[in-house]
C-alpha positions in Angstrom: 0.0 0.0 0.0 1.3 3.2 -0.7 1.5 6.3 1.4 -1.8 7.8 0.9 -0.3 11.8 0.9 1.7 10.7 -2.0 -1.4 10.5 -3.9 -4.9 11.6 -3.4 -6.6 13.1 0.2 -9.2 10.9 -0.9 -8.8 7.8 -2.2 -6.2 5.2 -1.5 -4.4 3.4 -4.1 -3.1 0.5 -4.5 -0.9 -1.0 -6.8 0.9 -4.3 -8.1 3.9 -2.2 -9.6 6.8 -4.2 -8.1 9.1 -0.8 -7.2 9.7 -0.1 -3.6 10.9 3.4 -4.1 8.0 4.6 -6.6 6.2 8.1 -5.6 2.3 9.0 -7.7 1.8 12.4 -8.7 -1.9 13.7 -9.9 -1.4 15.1 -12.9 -3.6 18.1 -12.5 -1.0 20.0 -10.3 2.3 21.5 -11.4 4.8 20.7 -12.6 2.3 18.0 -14.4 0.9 20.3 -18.0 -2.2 18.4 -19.5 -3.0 19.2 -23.3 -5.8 18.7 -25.7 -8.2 17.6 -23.1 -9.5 19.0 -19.4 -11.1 17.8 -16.7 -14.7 18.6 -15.7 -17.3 16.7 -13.5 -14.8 14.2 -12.5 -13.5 13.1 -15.8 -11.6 14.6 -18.8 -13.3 15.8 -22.0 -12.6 17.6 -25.4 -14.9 20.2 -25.2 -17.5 21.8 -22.3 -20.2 18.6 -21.3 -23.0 20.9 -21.6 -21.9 22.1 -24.9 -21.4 18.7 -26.6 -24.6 17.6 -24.8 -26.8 20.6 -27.1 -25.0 18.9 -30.4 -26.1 15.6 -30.7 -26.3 12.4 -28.3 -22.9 10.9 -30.2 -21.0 13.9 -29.4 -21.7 13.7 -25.8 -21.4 10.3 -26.2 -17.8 10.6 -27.5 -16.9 14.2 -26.1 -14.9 12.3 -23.2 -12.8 10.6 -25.3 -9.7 11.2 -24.5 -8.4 11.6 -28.1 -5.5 14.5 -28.4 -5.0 14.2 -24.4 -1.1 14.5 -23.8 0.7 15.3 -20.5 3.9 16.7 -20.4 6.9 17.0 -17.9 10.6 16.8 -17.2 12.0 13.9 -14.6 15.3 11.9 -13.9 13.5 8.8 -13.1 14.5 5.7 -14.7 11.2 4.5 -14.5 7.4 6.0 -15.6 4.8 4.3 -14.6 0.7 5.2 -14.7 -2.1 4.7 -12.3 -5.3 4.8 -14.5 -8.7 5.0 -13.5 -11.5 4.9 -16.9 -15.5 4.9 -17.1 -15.7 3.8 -20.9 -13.5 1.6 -23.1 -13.4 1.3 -26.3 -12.7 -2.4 -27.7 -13.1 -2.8 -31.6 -12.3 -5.7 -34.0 -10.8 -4.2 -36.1 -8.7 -1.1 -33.8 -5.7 -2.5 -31.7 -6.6 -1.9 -27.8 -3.4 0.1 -27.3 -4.9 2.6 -29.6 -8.5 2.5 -28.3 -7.7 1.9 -24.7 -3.7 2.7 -24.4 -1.0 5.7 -23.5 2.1 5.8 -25.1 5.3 7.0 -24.0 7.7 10.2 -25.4 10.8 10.5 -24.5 12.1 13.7 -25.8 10.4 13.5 -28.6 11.3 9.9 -29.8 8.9 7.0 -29.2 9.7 4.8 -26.4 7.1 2.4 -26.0 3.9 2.1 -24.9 1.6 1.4 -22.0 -1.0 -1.6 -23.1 -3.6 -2.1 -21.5 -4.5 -6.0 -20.3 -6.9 -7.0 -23.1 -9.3 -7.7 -20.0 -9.5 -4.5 -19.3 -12.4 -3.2 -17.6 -12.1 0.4 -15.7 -8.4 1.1 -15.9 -5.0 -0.4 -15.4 -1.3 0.3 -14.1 1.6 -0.3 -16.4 5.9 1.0 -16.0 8.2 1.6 -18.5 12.0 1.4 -17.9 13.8 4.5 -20.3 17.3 3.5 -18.5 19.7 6.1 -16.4 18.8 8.8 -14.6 19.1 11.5 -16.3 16.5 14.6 -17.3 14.5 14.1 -19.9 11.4 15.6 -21.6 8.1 13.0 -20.9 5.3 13.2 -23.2 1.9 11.0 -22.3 -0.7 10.6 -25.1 -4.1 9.6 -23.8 -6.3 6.7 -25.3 -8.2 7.8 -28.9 -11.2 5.6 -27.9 -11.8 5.7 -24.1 -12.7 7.9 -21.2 -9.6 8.5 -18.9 -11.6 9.8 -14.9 -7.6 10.0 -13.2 -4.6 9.5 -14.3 -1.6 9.1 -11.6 2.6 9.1 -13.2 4.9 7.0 -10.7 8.3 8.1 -10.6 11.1 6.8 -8.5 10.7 8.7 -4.9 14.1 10.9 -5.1 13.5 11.8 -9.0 13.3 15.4 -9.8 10.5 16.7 -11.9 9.9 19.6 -13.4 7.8 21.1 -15.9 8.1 20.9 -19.6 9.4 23.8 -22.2 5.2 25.0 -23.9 4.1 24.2 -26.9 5.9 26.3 -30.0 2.7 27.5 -30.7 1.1 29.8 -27.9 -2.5 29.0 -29.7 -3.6 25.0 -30.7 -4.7 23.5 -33.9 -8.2 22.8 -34.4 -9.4 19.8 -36.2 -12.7 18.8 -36.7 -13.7 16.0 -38.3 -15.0 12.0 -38.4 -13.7 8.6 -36.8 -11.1 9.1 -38.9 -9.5 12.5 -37.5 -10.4 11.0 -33.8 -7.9 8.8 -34.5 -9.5 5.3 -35.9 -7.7 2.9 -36.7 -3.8 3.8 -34.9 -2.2 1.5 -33.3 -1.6 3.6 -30.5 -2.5 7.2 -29.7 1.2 8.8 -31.0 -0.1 7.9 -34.1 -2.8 9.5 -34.8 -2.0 12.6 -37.8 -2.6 15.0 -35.6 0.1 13.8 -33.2 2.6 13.0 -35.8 2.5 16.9 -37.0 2.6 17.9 -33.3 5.8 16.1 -33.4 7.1 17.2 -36.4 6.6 21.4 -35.6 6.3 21.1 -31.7 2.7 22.6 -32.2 0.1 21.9 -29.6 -3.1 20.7 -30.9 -7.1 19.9 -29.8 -8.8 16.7 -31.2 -12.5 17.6 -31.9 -13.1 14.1 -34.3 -16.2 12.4 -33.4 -16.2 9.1 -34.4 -20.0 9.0 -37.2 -20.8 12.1 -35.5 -19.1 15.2 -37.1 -21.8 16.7 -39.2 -21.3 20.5 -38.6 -24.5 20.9 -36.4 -24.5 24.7 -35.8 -24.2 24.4 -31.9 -20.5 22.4 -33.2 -19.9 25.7 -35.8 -20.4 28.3 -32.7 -18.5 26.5 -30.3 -15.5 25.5 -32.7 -15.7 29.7 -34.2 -15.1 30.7 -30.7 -12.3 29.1 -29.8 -8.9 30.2 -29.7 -6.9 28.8 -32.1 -3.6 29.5 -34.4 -5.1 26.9 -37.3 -8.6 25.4 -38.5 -8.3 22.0 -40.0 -11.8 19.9 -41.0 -12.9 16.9 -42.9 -16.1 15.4 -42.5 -17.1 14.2 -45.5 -17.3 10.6 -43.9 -20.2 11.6 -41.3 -22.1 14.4 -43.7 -25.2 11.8 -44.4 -25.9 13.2 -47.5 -24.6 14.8 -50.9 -26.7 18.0 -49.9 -25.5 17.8 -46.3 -22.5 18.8 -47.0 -23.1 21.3 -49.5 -25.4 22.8 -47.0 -23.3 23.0 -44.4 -19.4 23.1 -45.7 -18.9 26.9 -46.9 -21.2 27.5 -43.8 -18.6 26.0 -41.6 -15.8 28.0 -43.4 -17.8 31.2 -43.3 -18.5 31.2 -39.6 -15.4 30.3 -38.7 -13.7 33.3 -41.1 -16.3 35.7 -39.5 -14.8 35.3 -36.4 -11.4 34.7 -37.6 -10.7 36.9 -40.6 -6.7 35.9 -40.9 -7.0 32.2 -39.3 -5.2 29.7 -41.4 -8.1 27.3 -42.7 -6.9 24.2 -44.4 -9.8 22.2 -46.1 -9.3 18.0 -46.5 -11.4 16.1 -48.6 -11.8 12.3 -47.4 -8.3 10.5 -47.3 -8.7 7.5 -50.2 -7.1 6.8 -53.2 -9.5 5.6 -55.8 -13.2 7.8 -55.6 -16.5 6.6 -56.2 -18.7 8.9 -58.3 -21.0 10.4 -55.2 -17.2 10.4 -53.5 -15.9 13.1 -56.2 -18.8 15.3 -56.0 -18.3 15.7 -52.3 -14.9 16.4 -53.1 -15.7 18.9 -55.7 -18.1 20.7 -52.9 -15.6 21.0 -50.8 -13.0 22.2 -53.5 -15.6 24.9 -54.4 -16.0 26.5 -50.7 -11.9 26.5 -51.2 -12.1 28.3 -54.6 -14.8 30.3 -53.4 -12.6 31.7 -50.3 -10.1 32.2 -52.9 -12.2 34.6 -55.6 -13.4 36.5 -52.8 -9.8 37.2 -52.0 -8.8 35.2 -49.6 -4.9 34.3 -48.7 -4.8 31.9 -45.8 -7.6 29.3 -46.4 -6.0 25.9 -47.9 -7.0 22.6 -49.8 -6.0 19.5 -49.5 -7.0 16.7 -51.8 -7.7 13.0 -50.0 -6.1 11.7 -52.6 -2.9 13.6 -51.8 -3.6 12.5 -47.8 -3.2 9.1 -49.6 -0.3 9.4 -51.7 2.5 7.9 -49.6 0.2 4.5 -48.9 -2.2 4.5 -52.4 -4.5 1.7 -51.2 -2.6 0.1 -49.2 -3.0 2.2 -45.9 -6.2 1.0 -44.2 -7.8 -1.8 -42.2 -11.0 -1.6 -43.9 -10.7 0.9 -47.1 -11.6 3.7 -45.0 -9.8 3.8 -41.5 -6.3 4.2 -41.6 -3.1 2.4 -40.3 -0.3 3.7 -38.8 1.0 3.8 -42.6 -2.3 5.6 -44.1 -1.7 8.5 -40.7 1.8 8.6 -41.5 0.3 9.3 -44.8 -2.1 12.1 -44.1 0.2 13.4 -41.6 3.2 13.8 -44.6 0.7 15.8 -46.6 -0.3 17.9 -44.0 3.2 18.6 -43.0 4.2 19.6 -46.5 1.7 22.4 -46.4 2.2 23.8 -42.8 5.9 24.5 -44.1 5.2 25.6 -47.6 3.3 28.3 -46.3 4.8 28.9 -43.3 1.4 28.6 -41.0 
């Protein structure tokens, strides 16, 4: 049993990590920085509960979600271990659990391994990683893509420093809105996801707003996503737009909200990521190409379009699990094209 003060006033915690010297910390108190996600009513979420509550029942559903959650510090410790506590687990066929249900582990920036989850699995788990001597380093945490995360407690050895973590490059996070496919369905594990692999790649914090069959640009989603504070707009929701005439109804009505609001915000437009289009597949693309072209004869210079095709150049058909969710290859894919615009234009 550990020492109670060493974790929560209020609950005691107990734990089958075999390390004499380990010490929990509660992530919500410095030096521990969470990102991408906060906590409210005793669990962490994407976006206000009341809010996603007024959009639809999926996005409440799916608002607690832990995609795009990261926490970030600085320790010595040999060791890192987690303490997890979670209400709602995603398990899928077809979706690896250490994507759905897992963290993974950053060490300065590089990938050290990740934290899976017993395939048993019911409302949380313990795991501990080794990253060797004891020296400072930079920890990153990415939360589960799939699952709802109520507490999450980092062991480190009991005389490790820690410290807190240099911010995010950008002051201001990406945005992205968009289907299953931007909440991060089918990765492996969460530091896989396209939106973590650009937040690699510039440093650049970032917010997950995918809902998994449920992003259809509902206008209580337009006014809370035009309000927030943000240093780039991404979206793609082709997938969830029911209809042909859903998202032409609803598309440039997005983009014109959100330029109201924002008249210099970078705005880059996707298309759904896949190679070879039906015929209903390229006239969404083409309605989506003509709020782009649209922004652009009206004069303006910072909105931006991205092809799916072009998010599928690096895999062609060969980057799914099921011809629409991608693999670790198809998000490395999406993530490349993505990249290759953020530092063309310098956003």
């Amino acid at each position: 049993m550990l020492d109670i003060s060493k974790v929560d006033g209020n609950f005691t915690i107990e734990t089958k990590i075999d390390k004499k010297d380990i010490k929990f910390y509660k992530i919500d108190e410095a030096p521990f920085k969470v990102y991408g996600v906060f906590k409210e009513n005793g669990k962490y979420r994407r976006m206000p509960e009341d809010i996603a509550k007024s959009v639809s029942e999926g996005v409440y559903v799916l608002h607690s979600n832990t995609a795009g959650g990261r926490v970030k510090f600085v320790t010595d410790s040999p060791y890192i271990a987690i303490h997890a506590k979670m209400d709602g687990l995603g398990k899928m066929p077809h979706f690896a659990l250490t994507g759905s249900a897992g963290f993974d582990l950053y060490v300065d920036n590089y990938y050290a391994k990740t934290f899976v989850p017993p395939f048993e699995v019911e409302d949380g788990y313990e795991s501990i990683i080794d990253i060797g001597k004891k020296e400072c380093r930079e920890i990153t945490i990415n939360f589960p893509l799939y699952s709802n995360v109520c507490k999450l407690y980092i062991g480190l050895q009991d005389s490790a420093s820690v410290s807190e973590a240099e911010p995010y490059k950008n002051a201001k996070p990406i945005v992205y809105y968009g289907s299953s496919i931007t909440q991060g369905g089918c990765a492996s594990r969460p530091g896989m996801s396209y939106q973590a692999i650009v937040s690699r790649a510039f440093n650049y914090d970032y917010i997950n707003l995918g809902f998994s069959g449920n992003a259809k640009a509902e206008d209580e989603m337009i006014d809370y996503i035009k309000n927030l504070d943000m240093s780039i707009f991404v979206y793609d929701y082709d997938h969830n737009a029911p209809t042909v005439e859903h998202l032409e109804k609803t598309h440039e009505k997005m983009f014109k909200a959100i330029r109201q609001k924002h008249p210099l915000l970078p705005v880059i437009m996707m298309s759904r990521p896949k190679h070879f289009l039906t015929e209903e597949e390229k006239t969404r693309r083409s309605i989506i190409e003509t709020t782009y072209r649209n922004a652009i004869l009206s004069g303006d210079k910072n909105v931006y379009f991205i092809d799916g095709e072009a998010l599928t150049e690096l895999c062609k058909d060969s980057g799914t699990v099921d011809n629409c969710h991608p693999t670790d290859f198809g998000f490395a894919s999406m993530a490349k094209a993505l990249t290759e615009v953020i530092t063309c234009y310098n956003l």
